[in-house]
PDB file of N, CA, C and O in Angstrom:
ATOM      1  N   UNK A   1      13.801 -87.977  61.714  1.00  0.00           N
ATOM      2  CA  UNK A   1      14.163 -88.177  60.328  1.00  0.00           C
ATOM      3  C   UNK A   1      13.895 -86.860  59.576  1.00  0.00           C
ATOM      4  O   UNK A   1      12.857 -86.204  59.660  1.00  0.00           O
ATOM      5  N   UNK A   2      14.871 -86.591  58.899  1.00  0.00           N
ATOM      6  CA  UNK A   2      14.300 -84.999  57.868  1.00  0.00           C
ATOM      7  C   UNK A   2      13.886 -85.605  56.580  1.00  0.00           C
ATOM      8  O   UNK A   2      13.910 -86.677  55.976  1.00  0.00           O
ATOM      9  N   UNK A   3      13.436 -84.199  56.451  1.00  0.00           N
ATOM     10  CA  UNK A   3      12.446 -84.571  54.863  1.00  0.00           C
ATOM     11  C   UNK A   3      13.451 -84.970  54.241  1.00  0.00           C
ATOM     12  O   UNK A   3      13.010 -86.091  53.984  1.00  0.00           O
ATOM     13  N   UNK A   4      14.849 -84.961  53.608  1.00  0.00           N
ATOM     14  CA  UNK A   4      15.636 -85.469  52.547  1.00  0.00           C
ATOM     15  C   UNK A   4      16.054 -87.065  52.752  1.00  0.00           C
ATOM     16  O   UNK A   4      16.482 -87.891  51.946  1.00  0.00           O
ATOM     17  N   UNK A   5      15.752 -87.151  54.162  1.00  0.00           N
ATOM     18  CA  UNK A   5      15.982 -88.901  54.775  1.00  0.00           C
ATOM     19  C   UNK A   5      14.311 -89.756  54.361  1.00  0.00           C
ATOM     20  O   UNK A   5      14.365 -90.974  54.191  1.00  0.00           O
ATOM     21  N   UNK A   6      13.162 -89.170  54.251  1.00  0.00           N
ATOM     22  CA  UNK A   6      11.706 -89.889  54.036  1.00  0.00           C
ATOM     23  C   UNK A   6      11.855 -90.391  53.116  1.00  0.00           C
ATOM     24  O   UNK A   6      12.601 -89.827  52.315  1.00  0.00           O
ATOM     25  N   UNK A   7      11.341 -91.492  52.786  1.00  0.00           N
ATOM     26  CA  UNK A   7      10.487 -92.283  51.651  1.00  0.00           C
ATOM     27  C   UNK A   7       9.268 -92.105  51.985  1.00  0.00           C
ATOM     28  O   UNK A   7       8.512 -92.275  52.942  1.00  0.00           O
ATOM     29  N   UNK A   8       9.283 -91.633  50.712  1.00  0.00           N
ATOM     30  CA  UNK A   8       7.560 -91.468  50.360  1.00  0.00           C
ATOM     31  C   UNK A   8       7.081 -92.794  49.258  1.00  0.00           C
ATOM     32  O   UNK A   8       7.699 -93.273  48.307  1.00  0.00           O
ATOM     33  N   UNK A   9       5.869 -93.105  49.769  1.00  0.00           N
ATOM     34  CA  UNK A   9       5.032 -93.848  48.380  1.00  0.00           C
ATOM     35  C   UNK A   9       4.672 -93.071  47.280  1.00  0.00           C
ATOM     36  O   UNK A   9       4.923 -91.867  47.330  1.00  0.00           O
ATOM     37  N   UNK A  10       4.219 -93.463  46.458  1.00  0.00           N
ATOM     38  CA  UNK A  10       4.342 -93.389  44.981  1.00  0.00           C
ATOM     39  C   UNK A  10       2.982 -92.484  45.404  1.00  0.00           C
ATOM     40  O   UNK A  10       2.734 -91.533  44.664  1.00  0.00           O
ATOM     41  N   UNK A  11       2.292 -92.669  46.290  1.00  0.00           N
ATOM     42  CA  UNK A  11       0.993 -91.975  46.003  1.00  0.00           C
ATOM     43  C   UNK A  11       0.938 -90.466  47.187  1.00  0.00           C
ATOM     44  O   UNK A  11       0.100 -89.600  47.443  1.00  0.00           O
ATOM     45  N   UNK A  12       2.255 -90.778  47.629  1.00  0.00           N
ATOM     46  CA  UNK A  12       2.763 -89.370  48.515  1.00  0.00           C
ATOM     47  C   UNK A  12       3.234 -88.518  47.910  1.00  0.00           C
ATOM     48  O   UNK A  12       2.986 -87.315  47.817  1.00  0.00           O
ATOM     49  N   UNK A  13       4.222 -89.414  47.309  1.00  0.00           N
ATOM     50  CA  UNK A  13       5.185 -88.429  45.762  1.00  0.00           C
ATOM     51  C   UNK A  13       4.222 -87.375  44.837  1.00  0.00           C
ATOM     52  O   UNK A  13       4.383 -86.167  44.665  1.00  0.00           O
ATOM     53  N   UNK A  14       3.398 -88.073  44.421  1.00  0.00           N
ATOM     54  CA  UNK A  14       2.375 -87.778  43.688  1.00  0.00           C
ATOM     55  C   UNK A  14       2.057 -86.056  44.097  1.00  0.00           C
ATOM     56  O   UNK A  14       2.204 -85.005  43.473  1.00  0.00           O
ATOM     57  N   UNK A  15       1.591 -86.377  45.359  1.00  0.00           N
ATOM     58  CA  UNK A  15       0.745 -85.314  46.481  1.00  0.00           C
ATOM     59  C   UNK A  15       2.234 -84.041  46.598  1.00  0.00           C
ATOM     60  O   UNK A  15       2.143 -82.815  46.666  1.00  0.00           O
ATOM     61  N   UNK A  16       2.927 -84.509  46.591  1.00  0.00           N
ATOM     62  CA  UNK A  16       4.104 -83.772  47.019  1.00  0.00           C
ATOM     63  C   UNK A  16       4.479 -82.896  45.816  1.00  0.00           C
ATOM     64  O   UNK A  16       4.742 -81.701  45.948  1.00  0.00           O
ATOM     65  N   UNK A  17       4.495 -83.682  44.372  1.00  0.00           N
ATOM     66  CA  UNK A  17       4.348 -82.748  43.193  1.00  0.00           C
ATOM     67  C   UNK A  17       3.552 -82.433  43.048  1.00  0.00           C
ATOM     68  O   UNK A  17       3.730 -82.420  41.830  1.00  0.00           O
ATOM     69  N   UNK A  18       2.169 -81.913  43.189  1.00  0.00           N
ATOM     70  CA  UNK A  18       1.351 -81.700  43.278  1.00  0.00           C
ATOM     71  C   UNK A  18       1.353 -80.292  44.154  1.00  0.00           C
ATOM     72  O   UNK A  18       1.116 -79.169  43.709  1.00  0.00           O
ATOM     73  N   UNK A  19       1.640 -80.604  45.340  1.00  0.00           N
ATOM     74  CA  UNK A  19       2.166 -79.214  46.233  1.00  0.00           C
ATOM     75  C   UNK A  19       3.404 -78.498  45.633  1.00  0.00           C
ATOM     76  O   UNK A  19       3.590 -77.286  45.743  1.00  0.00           O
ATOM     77  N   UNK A  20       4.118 -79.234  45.080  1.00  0.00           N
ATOM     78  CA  UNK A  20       5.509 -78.405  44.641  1.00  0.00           C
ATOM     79  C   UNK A  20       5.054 -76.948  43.246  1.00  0.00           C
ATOM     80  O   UNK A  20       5.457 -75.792  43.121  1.00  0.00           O
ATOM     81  N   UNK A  21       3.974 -77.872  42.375  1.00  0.00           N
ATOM     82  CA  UNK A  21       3.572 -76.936  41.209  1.00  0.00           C
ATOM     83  C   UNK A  21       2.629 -75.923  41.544  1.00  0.00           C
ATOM     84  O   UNK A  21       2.636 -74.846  40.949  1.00  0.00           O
ATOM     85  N   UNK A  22       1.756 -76.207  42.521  1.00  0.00           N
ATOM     86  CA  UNK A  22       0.749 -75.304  43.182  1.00  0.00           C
ATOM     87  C   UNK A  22       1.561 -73.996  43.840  1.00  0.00           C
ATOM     88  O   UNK A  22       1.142 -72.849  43.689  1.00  0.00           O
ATOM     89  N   UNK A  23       2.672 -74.289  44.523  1.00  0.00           N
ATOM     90  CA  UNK A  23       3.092 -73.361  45.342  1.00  0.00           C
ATOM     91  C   UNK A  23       3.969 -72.672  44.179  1.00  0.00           C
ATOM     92  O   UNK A  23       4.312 -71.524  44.461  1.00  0.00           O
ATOM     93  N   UNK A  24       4.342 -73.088  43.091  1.00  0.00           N
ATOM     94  CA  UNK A  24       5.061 -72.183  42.085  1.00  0.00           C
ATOM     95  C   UNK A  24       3.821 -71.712  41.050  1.00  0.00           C
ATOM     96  O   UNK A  24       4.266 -71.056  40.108  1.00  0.00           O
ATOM     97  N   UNK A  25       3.192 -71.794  41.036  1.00  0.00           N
ATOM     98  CA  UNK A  25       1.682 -71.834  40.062  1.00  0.00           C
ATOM     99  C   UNK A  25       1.051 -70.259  41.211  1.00  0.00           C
ATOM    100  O   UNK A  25       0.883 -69.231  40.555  1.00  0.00           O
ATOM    101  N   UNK A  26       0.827 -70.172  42.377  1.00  0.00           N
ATOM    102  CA  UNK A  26       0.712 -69.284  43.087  1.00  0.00           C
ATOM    103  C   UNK A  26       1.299 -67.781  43.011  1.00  0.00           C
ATOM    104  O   UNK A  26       0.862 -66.634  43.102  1.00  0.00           O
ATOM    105  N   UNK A  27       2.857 -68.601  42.735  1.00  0.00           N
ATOM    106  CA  UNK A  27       3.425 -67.059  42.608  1.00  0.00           C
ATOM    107  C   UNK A  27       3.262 -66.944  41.103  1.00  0.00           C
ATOM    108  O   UNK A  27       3.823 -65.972  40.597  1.00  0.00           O
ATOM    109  N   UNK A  28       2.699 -67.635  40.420  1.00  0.00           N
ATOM    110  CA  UNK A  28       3.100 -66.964  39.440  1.00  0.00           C
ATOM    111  C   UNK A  28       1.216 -67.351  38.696  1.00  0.00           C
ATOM    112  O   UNK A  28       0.993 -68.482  38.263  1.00  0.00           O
ATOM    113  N   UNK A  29       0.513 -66.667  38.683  1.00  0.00           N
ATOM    114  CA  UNK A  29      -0.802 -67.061  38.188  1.00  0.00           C
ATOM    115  C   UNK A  29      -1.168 -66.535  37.067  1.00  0.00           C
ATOM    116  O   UNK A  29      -2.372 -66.592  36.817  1.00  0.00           O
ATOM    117  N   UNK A  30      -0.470 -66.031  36.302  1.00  0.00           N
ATOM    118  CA  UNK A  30      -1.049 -65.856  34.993  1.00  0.00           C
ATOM    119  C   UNK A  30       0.098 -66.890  33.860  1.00  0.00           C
ATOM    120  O   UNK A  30       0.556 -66.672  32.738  1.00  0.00           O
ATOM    121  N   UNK A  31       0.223 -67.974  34.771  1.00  0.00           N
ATOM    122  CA  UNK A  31       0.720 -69.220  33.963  1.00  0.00           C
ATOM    123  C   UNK A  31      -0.487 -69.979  33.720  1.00  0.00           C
ATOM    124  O   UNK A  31      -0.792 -70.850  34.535  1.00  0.00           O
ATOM    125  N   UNK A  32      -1.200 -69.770  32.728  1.00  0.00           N
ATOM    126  CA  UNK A  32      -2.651 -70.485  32.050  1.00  0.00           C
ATOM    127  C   UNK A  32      -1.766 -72.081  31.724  1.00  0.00           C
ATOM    128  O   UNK A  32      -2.663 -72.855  31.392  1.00  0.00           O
ATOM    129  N   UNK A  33      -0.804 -72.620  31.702  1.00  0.00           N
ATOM    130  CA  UNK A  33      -0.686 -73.657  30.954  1.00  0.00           C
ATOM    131  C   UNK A  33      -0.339 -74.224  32.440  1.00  0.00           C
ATOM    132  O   UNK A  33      -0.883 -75.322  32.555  1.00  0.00           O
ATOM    133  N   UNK A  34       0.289 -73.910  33.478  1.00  0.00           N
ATOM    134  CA  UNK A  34       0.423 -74.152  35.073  1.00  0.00           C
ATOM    135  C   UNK A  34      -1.020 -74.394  35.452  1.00  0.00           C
ATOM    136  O   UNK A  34      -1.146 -75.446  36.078  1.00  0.00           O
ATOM    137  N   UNK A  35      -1.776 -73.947  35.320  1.00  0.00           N
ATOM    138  CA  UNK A  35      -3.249 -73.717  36.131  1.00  0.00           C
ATOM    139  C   UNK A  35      -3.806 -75.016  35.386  1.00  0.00           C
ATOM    140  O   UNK A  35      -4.304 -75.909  36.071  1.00  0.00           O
ATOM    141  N   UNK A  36      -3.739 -75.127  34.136  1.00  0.00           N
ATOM    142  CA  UNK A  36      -4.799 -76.287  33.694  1.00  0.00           C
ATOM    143  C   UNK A  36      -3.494 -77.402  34.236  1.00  0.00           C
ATOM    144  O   UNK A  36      -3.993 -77.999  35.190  1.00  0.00           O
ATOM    145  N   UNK A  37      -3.040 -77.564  34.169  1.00  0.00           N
ATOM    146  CA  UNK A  37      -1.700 -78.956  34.660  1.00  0.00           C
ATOM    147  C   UNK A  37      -2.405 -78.860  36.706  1.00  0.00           C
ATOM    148  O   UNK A  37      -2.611 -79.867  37.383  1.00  0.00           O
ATOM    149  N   UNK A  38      -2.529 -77.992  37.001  1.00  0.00           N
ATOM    150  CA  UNK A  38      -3.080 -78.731  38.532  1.00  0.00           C
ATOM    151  C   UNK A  38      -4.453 -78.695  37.882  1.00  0.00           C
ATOM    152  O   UNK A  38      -4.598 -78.482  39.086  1.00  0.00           O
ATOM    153  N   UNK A  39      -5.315 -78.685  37.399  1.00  0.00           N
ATOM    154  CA  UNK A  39      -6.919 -78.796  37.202  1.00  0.00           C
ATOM    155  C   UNK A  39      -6.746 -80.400  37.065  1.00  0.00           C
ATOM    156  O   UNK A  39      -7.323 -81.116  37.883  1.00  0.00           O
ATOM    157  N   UNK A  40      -5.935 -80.984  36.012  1.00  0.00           N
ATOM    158  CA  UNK A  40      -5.807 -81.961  35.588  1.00  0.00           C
ATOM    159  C   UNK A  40      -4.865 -83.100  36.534  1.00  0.00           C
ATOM    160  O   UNK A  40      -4.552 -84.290  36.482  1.00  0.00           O
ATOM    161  N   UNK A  41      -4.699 -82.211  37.191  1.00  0.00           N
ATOM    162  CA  UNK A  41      -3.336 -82.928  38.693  1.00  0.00           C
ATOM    163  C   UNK A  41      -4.299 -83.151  39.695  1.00  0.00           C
ATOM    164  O   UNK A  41      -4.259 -84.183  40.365  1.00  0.00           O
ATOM    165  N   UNK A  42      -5.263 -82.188  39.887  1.00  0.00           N
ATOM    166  CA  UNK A  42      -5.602 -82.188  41.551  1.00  0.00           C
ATOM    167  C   UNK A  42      -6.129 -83.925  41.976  1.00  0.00           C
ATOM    168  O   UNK A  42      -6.829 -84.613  41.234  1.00  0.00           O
ATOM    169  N   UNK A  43      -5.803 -84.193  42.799  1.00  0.00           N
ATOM    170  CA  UNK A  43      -6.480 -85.311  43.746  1.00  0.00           C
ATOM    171  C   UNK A  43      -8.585 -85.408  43.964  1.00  0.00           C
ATOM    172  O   UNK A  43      -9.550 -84.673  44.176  1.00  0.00           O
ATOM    173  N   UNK A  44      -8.248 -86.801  43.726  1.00  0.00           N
ATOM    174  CA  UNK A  44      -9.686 -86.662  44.026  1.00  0.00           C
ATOM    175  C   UNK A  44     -10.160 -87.527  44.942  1.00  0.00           C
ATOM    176  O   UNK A  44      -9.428 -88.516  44.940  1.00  0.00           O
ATOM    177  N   UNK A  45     -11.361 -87.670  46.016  1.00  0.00           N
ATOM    178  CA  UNK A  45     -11.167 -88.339  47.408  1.00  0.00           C
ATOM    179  C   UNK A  45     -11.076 -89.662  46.708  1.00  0.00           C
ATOM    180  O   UNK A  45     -10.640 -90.442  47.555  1.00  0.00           O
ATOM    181  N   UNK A  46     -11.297 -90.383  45.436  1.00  0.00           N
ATOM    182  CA  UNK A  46     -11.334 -91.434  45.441  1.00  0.00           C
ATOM    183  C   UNK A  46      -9.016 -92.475  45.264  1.00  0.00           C
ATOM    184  O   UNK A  46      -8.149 -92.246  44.420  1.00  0.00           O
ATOM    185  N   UNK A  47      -9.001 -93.024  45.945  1.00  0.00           N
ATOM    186  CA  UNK A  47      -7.109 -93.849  46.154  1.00  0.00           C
ATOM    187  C   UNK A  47      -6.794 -93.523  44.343  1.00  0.00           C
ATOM    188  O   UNK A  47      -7.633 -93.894  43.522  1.00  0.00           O
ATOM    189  N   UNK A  48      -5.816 -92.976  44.005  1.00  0.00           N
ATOM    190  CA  UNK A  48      -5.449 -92.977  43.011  1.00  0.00           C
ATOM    191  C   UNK A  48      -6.284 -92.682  41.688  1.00  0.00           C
ATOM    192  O   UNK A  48      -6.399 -93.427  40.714  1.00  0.00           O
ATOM    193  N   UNK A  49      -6.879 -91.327  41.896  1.00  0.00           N
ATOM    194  CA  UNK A  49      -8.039 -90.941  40.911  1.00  0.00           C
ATOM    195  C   UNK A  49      -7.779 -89.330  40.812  1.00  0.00           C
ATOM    196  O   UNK A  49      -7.766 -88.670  41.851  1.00  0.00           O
ATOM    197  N   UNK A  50      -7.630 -88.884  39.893  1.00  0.00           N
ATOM    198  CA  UNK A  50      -7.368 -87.470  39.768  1.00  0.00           C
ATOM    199  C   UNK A  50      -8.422 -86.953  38.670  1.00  0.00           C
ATOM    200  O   UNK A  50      -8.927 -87.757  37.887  1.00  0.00           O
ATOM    201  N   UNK A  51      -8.810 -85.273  38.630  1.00  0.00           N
ATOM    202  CA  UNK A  51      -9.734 -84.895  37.473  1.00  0.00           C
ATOM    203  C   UNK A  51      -9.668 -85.489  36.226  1.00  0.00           C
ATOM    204  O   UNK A  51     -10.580 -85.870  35.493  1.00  0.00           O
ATOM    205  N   UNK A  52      -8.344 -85.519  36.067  1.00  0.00           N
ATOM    206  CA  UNK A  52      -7.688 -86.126  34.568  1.00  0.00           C
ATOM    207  C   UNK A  52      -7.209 -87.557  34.981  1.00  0.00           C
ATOM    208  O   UNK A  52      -6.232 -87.851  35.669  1.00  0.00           O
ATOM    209  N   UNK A  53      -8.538 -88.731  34.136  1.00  0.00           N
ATOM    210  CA  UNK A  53      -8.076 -89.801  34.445  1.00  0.00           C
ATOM    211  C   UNK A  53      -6.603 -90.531  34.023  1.00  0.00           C
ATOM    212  O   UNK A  53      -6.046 -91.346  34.759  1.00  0.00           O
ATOM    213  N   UNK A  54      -6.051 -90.081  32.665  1.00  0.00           N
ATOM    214  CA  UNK A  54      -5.011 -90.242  32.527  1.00  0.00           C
ATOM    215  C   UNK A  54      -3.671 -90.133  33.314  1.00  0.00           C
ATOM    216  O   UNK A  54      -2.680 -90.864  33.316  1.00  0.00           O
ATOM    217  N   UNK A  55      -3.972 -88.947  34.003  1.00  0.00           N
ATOM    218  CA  UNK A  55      -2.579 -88.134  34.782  1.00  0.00           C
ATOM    219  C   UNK A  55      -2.350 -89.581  36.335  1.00  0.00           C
ATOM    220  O   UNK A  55      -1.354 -89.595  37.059  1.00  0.00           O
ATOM    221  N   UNK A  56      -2.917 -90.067  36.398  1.00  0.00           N
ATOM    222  CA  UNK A  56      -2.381 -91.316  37.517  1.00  0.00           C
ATOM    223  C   UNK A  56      -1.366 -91.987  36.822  1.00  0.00           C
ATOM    224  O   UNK A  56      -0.164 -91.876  37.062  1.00  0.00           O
ATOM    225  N   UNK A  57      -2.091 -92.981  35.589  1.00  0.00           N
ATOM    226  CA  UNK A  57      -0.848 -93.953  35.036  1.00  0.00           C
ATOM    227  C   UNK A  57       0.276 -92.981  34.238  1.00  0.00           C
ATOM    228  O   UNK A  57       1.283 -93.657  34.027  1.00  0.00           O
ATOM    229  N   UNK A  58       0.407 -91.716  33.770  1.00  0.00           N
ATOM    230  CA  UNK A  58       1.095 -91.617  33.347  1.00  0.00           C
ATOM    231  C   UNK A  58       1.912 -91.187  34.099  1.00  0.00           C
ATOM    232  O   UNK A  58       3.027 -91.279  33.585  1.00  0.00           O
ATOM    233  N   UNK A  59       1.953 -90.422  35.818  1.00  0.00           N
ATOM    234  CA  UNK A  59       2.444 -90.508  37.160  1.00  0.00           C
ATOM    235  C   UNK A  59       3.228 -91.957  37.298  1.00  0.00           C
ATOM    236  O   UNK A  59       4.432 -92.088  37.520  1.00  0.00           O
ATOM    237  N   UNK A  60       2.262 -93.010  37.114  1.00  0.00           N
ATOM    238  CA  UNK A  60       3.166 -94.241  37.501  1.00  0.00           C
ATOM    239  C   UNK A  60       4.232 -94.638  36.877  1.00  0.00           C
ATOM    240  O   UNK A  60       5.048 -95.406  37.388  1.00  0.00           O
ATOM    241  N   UNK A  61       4.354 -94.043  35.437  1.00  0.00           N
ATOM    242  CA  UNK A  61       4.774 -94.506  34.395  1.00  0.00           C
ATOM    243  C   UNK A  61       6.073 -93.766  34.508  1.00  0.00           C
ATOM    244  O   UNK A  61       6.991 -94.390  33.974  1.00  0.00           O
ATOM    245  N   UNK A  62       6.393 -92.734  34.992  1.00  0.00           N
ATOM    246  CA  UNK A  62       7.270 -91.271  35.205  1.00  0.00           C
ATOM    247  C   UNK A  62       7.775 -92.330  36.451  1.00  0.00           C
ATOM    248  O   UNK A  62       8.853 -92.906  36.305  1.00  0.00           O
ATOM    249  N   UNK A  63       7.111 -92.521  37.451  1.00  0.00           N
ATOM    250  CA  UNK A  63       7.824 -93.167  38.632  1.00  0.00           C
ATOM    251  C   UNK A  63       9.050 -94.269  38.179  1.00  0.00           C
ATOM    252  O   UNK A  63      10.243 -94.402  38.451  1.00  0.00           O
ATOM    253  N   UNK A  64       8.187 -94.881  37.442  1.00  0.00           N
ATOM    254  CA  UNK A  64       9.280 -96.336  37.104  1.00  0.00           C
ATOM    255  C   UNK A  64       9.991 -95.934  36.171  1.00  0.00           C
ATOM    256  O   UNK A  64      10.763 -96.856  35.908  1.00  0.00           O
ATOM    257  N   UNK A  65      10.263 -94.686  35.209  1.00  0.00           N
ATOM    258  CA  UNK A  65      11.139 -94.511  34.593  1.00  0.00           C
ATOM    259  C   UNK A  65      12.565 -93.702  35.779  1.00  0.00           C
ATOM    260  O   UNK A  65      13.782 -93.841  35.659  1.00  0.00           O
ATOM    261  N   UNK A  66      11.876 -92.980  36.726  1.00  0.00           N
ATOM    262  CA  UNK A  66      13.442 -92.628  37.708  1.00  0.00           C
ATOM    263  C   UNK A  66      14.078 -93.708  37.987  1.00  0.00           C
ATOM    264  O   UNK A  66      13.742 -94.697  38.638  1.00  0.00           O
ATOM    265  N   UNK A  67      15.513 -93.304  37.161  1.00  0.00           N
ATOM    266  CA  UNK A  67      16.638 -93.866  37.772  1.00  0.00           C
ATOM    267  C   UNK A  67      16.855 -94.986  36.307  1.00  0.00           C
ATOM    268  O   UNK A  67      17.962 -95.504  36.164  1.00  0.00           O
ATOM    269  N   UNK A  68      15.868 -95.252  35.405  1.00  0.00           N
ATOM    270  CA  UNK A  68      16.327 -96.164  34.385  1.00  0.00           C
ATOM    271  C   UNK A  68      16.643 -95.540  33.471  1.00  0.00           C
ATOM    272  O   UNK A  68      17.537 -95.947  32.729  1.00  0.00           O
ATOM    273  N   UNK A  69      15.739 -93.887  33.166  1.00  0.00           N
ATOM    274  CA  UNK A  69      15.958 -93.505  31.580  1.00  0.00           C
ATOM    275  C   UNK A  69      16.856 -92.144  32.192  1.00  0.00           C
ATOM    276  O   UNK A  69      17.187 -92.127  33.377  1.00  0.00           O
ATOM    277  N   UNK A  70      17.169 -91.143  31.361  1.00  0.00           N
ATOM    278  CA  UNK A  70      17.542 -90.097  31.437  1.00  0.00           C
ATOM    279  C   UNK A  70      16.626 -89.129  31.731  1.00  0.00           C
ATOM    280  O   UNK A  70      15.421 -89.343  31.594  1.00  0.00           O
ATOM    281  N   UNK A  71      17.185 -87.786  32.233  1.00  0.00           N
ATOM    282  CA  UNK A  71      16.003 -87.248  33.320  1.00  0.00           C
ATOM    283  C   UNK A  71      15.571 -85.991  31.762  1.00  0.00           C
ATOM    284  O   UNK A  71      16.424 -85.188  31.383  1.00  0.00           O
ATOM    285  N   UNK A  72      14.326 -86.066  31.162  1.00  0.00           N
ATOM    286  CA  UNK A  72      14.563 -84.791  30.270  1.00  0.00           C
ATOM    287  C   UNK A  72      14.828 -83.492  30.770  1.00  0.00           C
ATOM    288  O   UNK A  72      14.633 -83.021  31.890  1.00  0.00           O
ATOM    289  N   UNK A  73      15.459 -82.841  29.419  1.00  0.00           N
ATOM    290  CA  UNK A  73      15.927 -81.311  29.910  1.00  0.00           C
ATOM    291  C   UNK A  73      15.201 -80.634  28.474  1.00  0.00           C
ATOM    292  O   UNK A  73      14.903 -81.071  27.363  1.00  0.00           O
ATOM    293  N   UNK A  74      15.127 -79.604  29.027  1.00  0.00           N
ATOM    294  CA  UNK A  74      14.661 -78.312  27.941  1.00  0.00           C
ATOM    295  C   UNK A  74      15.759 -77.896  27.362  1.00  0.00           C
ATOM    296  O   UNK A  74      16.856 -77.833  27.917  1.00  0.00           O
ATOM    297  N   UNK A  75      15.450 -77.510  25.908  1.00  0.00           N
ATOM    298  CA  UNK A  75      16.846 -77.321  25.317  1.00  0.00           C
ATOM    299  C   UNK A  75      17.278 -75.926  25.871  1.00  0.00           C
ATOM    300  O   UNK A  75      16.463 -75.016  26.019  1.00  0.00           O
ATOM    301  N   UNK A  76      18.605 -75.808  26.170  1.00  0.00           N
ATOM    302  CA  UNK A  76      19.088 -74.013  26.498  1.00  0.00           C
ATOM    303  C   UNK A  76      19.177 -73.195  25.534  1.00  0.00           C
ATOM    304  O   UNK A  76      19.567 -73.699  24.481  1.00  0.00           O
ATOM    305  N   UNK A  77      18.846 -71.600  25.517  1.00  0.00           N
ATOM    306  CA  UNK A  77      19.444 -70.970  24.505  1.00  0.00           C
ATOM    307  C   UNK A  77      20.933 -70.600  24.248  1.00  0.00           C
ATOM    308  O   UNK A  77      21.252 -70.004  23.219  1.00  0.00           O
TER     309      UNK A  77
END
């Protein structure tokens, strides 16, 4: 199965954005507003518990909106 064929759980997804911002947060490290967003992202050993207790439900909350609301965009110049 390739990665574009997986289902992931909600708490893989999670982990997976999580790796996606880290590895762009890397190349680019003097993004201070990137760096505190994983401080507040990172995983913690406890099932569904991150530094920032908020950042889980509002993860869940982002989950159940794919596919019902519109995806936001940044305005262009």
């Amino acid at each position: 199965m390739s990665a574009e064929e997986r289902q992931l759980t909600v708490a893989e997804a999670y982990e997976a954005a999580y790796r996606f911002v880290w590895q762009y947060a890397e190349r680019e490290p003097s993004n201070e507003a990137l760096q505190l967003l994983l401080v507040s992202m990172e995983p913690t050993d406890e099932a569904h518990r991150t530094n920032d207790p908020a950042s889980w439900p509002d993860w869940v909350a982002c989950v159940s909106d794919v596919g019902r609301t519109a995806l936001p965009r940044l305005p262009r110049a």
